[in-house]
N, C-alpha and C positions, 0 to 999 in steps of 0.2 A: 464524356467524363463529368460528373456531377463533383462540384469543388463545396467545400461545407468550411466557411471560416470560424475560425475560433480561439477566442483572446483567454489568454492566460494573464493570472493575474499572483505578485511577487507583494505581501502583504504582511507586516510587522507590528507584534503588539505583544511585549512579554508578558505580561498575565492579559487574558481575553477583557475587552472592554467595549467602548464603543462604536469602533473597527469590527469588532468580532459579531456585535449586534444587528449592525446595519448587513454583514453577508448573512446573517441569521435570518434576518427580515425580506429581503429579495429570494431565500432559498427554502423557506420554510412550507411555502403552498407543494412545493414538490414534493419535499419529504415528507409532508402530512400526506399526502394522497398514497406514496409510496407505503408507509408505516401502516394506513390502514388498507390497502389494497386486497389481504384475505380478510379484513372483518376486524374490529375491535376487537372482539373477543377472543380472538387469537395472538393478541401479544398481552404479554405479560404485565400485571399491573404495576405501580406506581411502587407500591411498598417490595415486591419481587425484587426488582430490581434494584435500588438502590439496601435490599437488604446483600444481594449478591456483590455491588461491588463493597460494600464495608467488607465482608466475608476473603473476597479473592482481589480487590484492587485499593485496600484503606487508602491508601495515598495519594487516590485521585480523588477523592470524597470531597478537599477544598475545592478544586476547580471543575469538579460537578456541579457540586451545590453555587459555583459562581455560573457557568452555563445557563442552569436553569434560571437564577435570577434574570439575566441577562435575556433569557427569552419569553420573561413574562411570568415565569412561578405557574404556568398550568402544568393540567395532569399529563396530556395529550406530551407535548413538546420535554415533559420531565421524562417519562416513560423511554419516549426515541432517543434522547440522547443520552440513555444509561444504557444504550446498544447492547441489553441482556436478550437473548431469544427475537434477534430482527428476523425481518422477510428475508426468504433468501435471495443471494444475488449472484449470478454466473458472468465471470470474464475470463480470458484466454490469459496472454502474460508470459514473458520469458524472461529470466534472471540471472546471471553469475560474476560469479565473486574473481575476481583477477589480484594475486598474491606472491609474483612473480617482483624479485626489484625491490623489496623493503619500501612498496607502492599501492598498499590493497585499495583497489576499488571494488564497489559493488555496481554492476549494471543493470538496467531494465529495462523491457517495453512494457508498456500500461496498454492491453489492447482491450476497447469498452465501449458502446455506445455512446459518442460526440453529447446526445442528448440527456445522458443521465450521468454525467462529469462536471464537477464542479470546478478544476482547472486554476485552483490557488494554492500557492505556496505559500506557507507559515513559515515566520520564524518567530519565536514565543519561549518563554523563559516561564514555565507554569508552577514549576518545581524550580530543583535546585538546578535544572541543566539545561544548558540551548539547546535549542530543537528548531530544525529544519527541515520540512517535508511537506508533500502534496497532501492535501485534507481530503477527506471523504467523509461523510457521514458528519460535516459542522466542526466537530472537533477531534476526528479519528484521520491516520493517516493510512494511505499507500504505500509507502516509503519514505524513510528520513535518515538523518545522521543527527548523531550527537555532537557535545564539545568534548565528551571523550574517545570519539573516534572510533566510536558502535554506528554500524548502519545497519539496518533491516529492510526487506522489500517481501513483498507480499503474491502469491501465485495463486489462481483457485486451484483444489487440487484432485477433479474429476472423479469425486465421488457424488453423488443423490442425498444421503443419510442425512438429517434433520437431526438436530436433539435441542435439549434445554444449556446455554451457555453465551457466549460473548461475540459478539461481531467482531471481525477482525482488525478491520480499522483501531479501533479500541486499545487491541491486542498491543500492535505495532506501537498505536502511540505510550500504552504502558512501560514497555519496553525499555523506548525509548527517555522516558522520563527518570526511571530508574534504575536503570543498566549499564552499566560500562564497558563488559567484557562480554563475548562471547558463553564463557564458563556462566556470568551471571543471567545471560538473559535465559539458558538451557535452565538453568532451576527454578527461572519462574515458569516456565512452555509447561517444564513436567507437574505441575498444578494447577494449571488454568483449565475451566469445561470451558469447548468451543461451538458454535451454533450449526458451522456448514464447516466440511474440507476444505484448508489450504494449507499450502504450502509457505515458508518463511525459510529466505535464505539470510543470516548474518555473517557479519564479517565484523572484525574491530582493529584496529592502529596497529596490533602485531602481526596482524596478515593470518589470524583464528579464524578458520570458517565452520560452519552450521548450518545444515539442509534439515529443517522439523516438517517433516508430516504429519499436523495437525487433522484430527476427526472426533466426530463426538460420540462416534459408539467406540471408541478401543484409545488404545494410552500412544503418547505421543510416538514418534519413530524417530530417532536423530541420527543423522548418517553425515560424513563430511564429504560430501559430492558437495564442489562448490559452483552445484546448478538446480536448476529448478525450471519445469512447465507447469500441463497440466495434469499431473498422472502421480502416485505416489508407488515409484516402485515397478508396479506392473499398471496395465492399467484396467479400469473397472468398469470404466464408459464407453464402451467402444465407438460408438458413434458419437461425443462429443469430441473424444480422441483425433476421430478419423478429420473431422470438418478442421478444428483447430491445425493438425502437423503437430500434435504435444509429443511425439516421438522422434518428428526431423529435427523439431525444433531444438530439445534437447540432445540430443546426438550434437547439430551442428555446436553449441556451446561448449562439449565435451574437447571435440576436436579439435576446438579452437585453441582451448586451455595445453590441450596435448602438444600441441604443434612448435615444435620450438622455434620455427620462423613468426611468431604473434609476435606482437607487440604491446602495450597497453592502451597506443591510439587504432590500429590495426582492431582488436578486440572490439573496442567500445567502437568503430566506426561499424563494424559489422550487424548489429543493432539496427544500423540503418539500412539495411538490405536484406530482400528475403535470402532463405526462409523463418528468419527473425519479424521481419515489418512486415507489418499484414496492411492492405487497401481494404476491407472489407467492413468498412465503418456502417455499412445499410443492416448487416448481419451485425452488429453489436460485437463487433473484435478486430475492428481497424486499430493500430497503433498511433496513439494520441501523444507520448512522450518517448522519447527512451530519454532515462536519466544516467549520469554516473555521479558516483555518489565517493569523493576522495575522501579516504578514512585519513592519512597523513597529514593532510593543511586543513581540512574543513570545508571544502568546495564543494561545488553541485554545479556542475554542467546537466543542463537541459538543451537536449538534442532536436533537432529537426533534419533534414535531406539538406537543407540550404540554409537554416541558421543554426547560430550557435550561443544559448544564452548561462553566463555563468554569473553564480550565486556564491554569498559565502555568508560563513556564519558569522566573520569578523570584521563584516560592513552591514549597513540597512539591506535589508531585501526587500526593496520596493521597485515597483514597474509591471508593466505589461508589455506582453507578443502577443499577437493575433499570427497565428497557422491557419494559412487555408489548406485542411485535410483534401485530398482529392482523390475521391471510390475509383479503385481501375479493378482489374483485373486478378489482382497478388491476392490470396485467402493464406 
C-alpha cells in the first residue's frame, strides 16, 4: 500500500495580502506550466478577460485588480487569475445537502489528484462577507460557506464540451461573495458562460437547496435534488461514468437522505466510506477531504477516516493537518 502524506493548510487574511503573496509565490511555477500546457495562444488574452469579468463579475474587479498587483502586474499571471476560458480540469466528487432538523448542512468528497491540490483553506473578507473555503485556482474555491449561511460545493459534471466562459473555482467564489440565499445565488448561475460541466449544489440557513447543472453549450438546469456526482441527469460519458461509480455514488447519497433511520452525523460519517471514499489517488480521484459545511453556526468540519478538524468563521482559521492518504484498493 503506497501512503502519500499531505499537509493542509488553515490560512487567514480578509482582504488578500502578504499571506496571499507568499502562496502565490510557492504555487505559481505550477500554475504557469498548467495555464500554458496547450500553448499560449490558446488562452485567452489579458484585455478578454478582464473585459469578461467587468461584463459578468463587476464586483470582483477590486480584488482582481488587487490579485494581480500582488503577483507581480504581469500579463501571463493577470490572464490565469481572471480564470476566463482556463484549461480544462477533470475530478470525480460527491455532494449533498442534509436539511432534516432546522440543521442544513452541505457535505463533500474532493476526489483529485494529491499532486495537483493546493490543500488551503481561506478565510477572507474580500467583499462585504466572510468567506470560508478550500482555494483552487490562487483565489477560486471548491467549496465554502458564508456569514450568511449560503454554502456551495462544486462537482465535475461528466460532460467533454469546451466553450469560451469562467472556471468554476471563480464561479463558487463569486457566489459566495455576493449571495445569501439560495433564490439569489440561482439568478446569478442563470447568467454566467461557463468554460467546462459542472455541477453546483447549494444550500443556505433555511434548509433551501439547489442542484445547477452548469455547461457551456445550453442554459443552466436547476432541479432540487439535494445531491450531486458526476453526471447531469443522464449520463453522457459513459466511461468516465463507469470508472468513477458517478451512478452508485449518487443513488447511495439519495438513499441516505431517504432513510429515516439517518442522521446528520450518520450522513456526513458515510463520506467516509465507500462507495463515497474513493483510495484511487494514483488515478487522479482518490478522496482528499470530505467537508461539512454547517449553514446554522458557521462551522466547517474537515473530515478524515481518523481525524477530525473543525473550522469556524467566528474564530482565526489558522493551522495545519498533515493526512497520510494511503492508495488501496476502493476506486
Amino acid at each position: 500500500m503506497r501512503m502519500v502524506p499531505f499537509t493542509f493548510r488553515a490560512l487567514q487574511e480578509e482582504r488578500f495580502g502578504p499571506v496571499w503573496q507568499s502562496v502565490f509565490e510557492e504555487r505559481w511555477p505550477h500554475y504557469r506550466a498548467w495555464f500554458l500546457r496547450e500553448g499560449e495562444a490558446e488562452r485567452p488574452a489579458y484585455a478578454t478577460g478582464v473585459r469578461m469579468l467587468r461584463e459578468h463579475m463587476p464586483e470582483l474587479i477590486p480584488a482582481y485588480e488587487g490579485v494581480v498587483e500582488l503577483a507581480g502586474g504581469g500579463d501571463l499571471a493577470a490572464r490565469m487569475l481572471s480564470l476566463y476560458q482556463p484549461p480544462p480540469y477533470l475530478a470525480a466528487c460527491s455532494q449533498g445537502a442534509w436539511t432534516r432538523d432546522g440543521a442544513p448542512i452541505l457535505a463533500r468528497n474532493y476526489d483529485y489528484a494529491p499532486s495537483r491540490f493546493e490543500g488551503d483553506v481561506w478565510s477572507t473578507r474580500l467583499l462585504e462577507r466572510h468567506v470560508i473555503g478550500m482555494s483552487d485556482c490562487l483565489w477560486g474555491l471548491l467549496d465554502g460557506m458564508n456569514d450568511a449561511g449560503l454554502a456551495v460545493s462544486l462537482t465535475f459534471g461528466g460532460r467533454r464540451v469546451l466553450g469560451p466562459g469562467f472556471g468554476i473555482p471563480l464561479v463558487v467564489r463569486y457566489l459566495l461573495e455576493i449571495c445569501g440565499t439560495v433564490g439569489e445565488a440561482r439568478a446569478v448561475l442563470e447568467r454566467l458562460p461557463y468554460s467546462l460541466s459542472h455541477n453546483l449544489t447549494v444550500v443556505d440557513r433555511s434548509g433551501a437547496v439547489l442542484t445547477a447543472y452548469l455547461s457551456p453549450d445550453r442554459d443552466p438546469v436547476f432541479r432540487d435534488v439535494p445531491a450531486a456526482t458526476n453526471h447531469q441527469g443522464i449520463v453522457e460519458w459513459p466511461e468516465q461514468a463507469r470508472v468513477t461509480r458517478t451512478i452508485e455514488r449518487e443513488r447511495c447519497i439519495i438513499d441516505l437522505l431517504h432513510a429515516p433511520e439517518t442522521t446528520a452525523e450518520t450522513f456526513v460519517d458515510a463520506f467516509l466510506k465507500a462507495p463515497l471514499f474513493s483510495t484511487s489517488y494514483a488515478n487522479g480521484f482518490g478522496t482528499l477531504y470530505t467537508a461539512a459545511y454547517h449553514c446554522g453556526d458557521g462551522t466547517l468540519e474537515l473530515r478524515w477516516p481518523t481525524h477530525n478538524w473543525r473550522l469556524s468563521l467566528d474564530e482565526p482559521a489558522e493551522g495545519t493537518h498533515t493526512e497520510v492518504l494511503a492508495e488501496g484498493s476502493v476506486a
